[in-house]
MARBA-3410 file (N, C-alpha, C, O; in Angstrom, 1 decimal):
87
324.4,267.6,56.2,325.7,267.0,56.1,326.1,266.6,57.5,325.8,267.2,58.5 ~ 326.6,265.6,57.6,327.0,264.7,58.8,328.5,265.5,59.5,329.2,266.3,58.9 ~ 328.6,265.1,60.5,330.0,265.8,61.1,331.2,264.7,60.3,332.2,265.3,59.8 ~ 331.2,263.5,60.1,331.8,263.0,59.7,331.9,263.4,58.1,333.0,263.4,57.5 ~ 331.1,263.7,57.7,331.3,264.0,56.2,331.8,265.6,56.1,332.0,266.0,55.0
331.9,266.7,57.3,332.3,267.8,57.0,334.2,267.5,57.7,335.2,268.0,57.1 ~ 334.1,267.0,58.6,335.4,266.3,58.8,336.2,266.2,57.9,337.2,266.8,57.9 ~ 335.8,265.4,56.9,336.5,264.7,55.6,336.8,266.0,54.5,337.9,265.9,53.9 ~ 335.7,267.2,54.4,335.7,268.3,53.8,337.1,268.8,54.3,338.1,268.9,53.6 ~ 337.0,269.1,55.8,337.8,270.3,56.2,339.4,269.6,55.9,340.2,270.3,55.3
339.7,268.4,56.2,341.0,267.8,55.9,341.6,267.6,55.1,342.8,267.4,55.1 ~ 340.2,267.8,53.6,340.9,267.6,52.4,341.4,268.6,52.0,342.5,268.8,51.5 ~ 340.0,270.1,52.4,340.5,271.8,52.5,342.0,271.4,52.5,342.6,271.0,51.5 ~ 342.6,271.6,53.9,344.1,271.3,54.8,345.1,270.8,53.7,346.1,271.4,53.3 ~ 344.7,269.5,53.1,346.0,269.1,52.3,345.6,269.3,50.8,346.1,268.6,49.9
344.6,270.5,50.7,344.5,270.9,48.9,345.4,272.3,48.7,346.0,272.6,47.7 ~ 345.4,273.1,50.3,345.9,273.9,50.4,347.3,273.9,50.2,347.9,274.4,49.3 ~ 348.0,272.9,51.7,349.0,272.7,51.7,350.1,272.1,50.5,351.2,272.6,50.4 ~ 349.5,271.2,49.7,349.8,271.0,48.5,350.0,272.1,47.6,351.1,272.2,47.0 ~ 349.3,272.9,47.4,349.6,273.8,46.6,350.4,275.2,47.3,350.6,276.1,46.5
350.9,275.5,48.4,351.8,276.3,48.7,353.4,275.8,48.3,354.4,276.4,47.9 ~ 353.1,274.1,48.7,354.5,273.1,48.2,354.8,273.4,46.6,355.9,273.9,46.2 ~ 353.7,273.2,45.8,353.3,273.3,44.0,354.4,274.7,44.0,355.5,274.8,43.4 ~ 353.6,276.0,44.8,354.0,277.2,44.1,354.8,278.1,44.8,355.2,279.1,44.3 ~ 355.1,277.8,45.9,355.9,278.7,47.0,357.1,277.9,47.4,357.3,276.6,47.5
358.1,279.2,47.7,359.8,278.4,47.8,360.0,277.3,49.2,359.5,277.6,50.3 ~ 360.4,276.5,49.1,360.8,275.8,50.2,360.9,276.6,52.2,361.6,277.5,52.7 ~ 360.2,275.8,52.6,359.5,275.9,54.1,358.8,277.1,54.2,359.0,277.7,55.2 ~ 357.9,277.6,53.4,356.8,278.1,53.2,356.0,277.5,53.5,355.7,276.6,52.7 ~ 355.0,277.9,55.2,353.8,277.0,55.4,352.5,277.9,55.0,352.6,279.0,54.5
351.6,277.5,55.1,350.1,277.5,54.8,349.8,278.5,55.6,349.3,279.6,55.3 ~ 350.1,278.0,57.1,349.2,279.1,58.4,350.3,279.0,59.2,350.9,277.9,59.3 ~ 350.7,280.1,59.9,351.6,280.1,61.1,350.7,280.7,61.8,350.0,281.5,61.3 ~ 350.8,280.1,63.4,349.9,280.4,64.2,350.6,280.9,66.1,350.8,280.1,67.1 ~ 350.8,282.1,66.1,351.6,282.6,67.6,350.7,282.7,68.3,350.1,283.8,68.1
349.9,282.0,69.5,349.3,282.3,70.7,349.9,283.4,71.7,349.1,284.1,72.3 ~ 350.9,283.6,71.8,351.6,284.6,73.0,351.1,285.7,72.3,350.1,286.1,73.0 ~ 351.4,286.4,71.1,351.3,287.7,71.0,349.6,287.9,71.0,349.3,288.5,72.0 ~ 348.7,287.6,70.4,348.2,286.4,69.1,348.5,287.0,67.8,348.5,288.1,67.4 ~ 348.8,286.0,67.4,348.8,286.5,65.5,348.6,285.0,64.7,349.2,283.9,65.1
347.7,285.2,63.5,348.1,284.4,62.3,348.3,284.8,61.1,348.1,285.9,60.8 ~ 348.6,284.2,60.5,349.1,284.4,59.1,348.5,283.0,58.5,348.4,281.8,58.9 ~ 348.0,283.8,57.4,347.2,282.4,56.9,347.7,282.5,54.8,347.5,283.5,54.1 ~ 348.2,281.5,54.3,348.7,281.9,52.8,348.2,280.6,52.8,348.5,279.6,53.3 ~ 346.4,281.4,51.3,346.1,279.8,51.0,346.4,279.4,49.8,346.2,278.2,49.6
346.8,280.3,48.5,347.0,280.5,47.7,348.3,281.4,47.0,348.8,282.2,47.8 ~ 348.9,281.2,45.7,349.6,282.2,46.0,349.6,283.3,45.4,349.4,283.4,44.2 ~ 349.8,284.3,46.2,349.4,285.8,46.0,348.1,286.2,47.2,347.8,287.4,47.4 ~ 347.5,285.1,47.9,346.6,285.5,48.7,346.8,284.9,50.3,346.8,283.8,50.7 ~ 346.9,286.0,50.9,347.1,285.7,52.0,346.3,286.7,52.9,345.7,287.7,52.5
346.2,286.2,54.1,345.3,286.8,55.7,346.2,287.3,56.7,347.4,287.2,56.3 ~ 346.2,287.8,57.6,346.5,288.4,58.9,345.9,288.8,59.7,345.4,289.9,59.5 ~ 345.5,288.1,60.8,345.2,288.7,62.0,345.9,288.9,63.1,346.8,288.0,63.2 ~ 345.8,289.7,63.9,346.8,290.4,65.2,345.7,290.5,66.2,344.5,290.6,66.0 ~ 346.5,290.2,67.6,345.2,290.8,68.9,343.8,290.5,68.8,343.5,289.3,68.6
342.6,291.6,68.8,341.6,290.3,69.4,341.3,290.0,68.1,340.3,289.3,68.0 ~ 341.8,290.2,67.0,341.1,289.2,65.6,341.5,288.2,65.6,340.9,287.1,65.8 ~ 342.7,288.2,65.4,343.2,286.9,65.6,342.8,285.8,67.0,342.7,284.6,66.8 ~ 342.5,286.6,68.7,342.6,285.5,69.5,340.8,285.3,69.1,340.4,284.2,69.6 ~ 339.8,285.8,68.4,338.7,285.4,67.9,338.9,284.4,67.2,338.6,283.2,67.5
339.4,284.7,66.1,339.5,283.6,65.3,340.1,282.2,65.8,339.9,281.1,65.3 ~ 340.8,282.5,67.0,341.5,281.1,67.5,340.1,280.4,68.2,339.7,279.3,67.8 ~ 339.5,281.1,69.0,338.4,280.4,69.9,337.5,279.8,68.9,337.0,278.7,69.0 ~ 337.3,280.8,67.6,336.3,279.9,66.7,336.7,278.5,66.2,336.0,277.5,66.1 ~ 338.2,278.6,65.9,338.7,277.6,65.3,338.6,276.4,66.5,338.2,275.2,66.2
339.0,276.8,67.9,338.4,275.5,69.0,337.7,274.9,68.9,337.6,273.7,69.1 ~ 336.5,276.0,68.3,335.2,274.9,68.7,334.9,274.1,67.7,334.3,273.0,67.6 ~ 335.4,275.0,66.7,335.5,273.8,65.3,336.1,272.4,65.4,335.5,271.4,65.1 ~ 337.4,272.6,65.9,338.3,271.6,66.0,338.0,270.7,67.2,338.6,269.6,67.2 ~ 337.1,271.0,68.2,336.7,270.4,69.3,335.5,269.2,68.3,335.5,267.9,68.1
334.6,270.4,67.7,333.4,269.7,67.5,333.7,268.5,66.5,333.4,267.3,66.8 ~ 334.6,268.9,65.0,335.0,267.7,63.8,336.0,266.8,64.2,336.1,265.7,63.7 ~ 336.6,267.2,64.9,338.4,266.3,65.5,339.6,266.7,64.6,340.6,266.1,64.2 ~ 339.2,267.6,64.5,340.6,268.2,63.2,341.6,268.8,63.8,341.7,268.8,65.1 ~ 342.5,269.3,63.0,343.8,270.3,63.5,342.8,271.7,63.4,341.7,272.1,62.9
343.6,272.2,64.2,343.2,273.9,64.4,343.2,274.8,63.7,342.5,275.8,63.5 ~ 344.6,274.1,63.0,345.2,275.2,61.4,344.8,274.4,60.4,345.3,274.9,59.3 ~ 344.1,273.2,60.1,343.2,272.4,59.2,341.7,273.6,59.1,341.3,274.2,58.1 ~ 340.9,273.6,60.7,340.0,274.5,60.3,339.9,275.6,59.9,339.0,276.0,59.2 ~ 341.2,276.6,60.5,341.2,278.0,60.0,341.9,277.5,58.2,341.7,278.3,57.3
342.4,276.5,58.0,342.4,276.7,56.6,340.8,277.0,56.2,340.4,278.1,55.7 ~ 340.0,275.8,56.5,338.8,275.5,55.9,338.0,276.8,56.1,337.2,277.0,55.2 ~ 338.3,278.0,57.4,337.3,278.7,57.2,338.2,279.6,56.3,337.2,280.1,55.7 ~ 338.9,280.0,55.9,340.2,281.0,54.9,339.6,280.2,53.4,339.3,281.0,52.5 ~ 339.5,279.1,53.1,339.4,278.5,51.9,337.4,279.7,51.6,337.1,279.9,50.5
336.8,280.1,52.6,335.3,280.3,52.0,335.6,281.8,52.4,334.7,282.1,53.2 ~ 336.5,282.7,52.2,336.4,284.3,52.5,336.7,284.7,51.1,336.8,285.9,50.7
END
């Protein structure tokens, strides 16, 4: 698979997710909230399924998501969708 063709994957991940938090969760309900100061994420990709990471899981999971987002050209919280969409 080409970077350009996993690009295309990870973006559509991003707004299949996002769409369906809008579909089934109450208004300003996001997908992934993401705090660097403390670290923490919260990741809701579905509903009823959601993630948490705190401290070094979470500031791991940020650096992986870098290099993702360095390497395809995506958003950050596009890739941690995409890696949250395959757990």
């Amino acid at each position: 698979m080409t970077d350009k063709q996993t690009k295309s994957i990870i973006e559509s991940i991003g707004r299949i997710i996002r769409n369906d938090i809008k579909k089934y969760m109450s208004e300003g309900e996001r997908a992934i909230e993401i705090n660097t100061k403390i670290p923490y994420i919260a990741i809701q990709t579905y509903p009823n399924t959601e993630y948490y990471f705190q401290g070094d899981e979470a500031q791991n999971l940020l650096n992986e998501a870098k290099i993702g987002c360095d390497k395809f050209n995506v958003t950050i919280e596009d890739y941690i969708l995409y890696l949250a969409s395959n757990w």
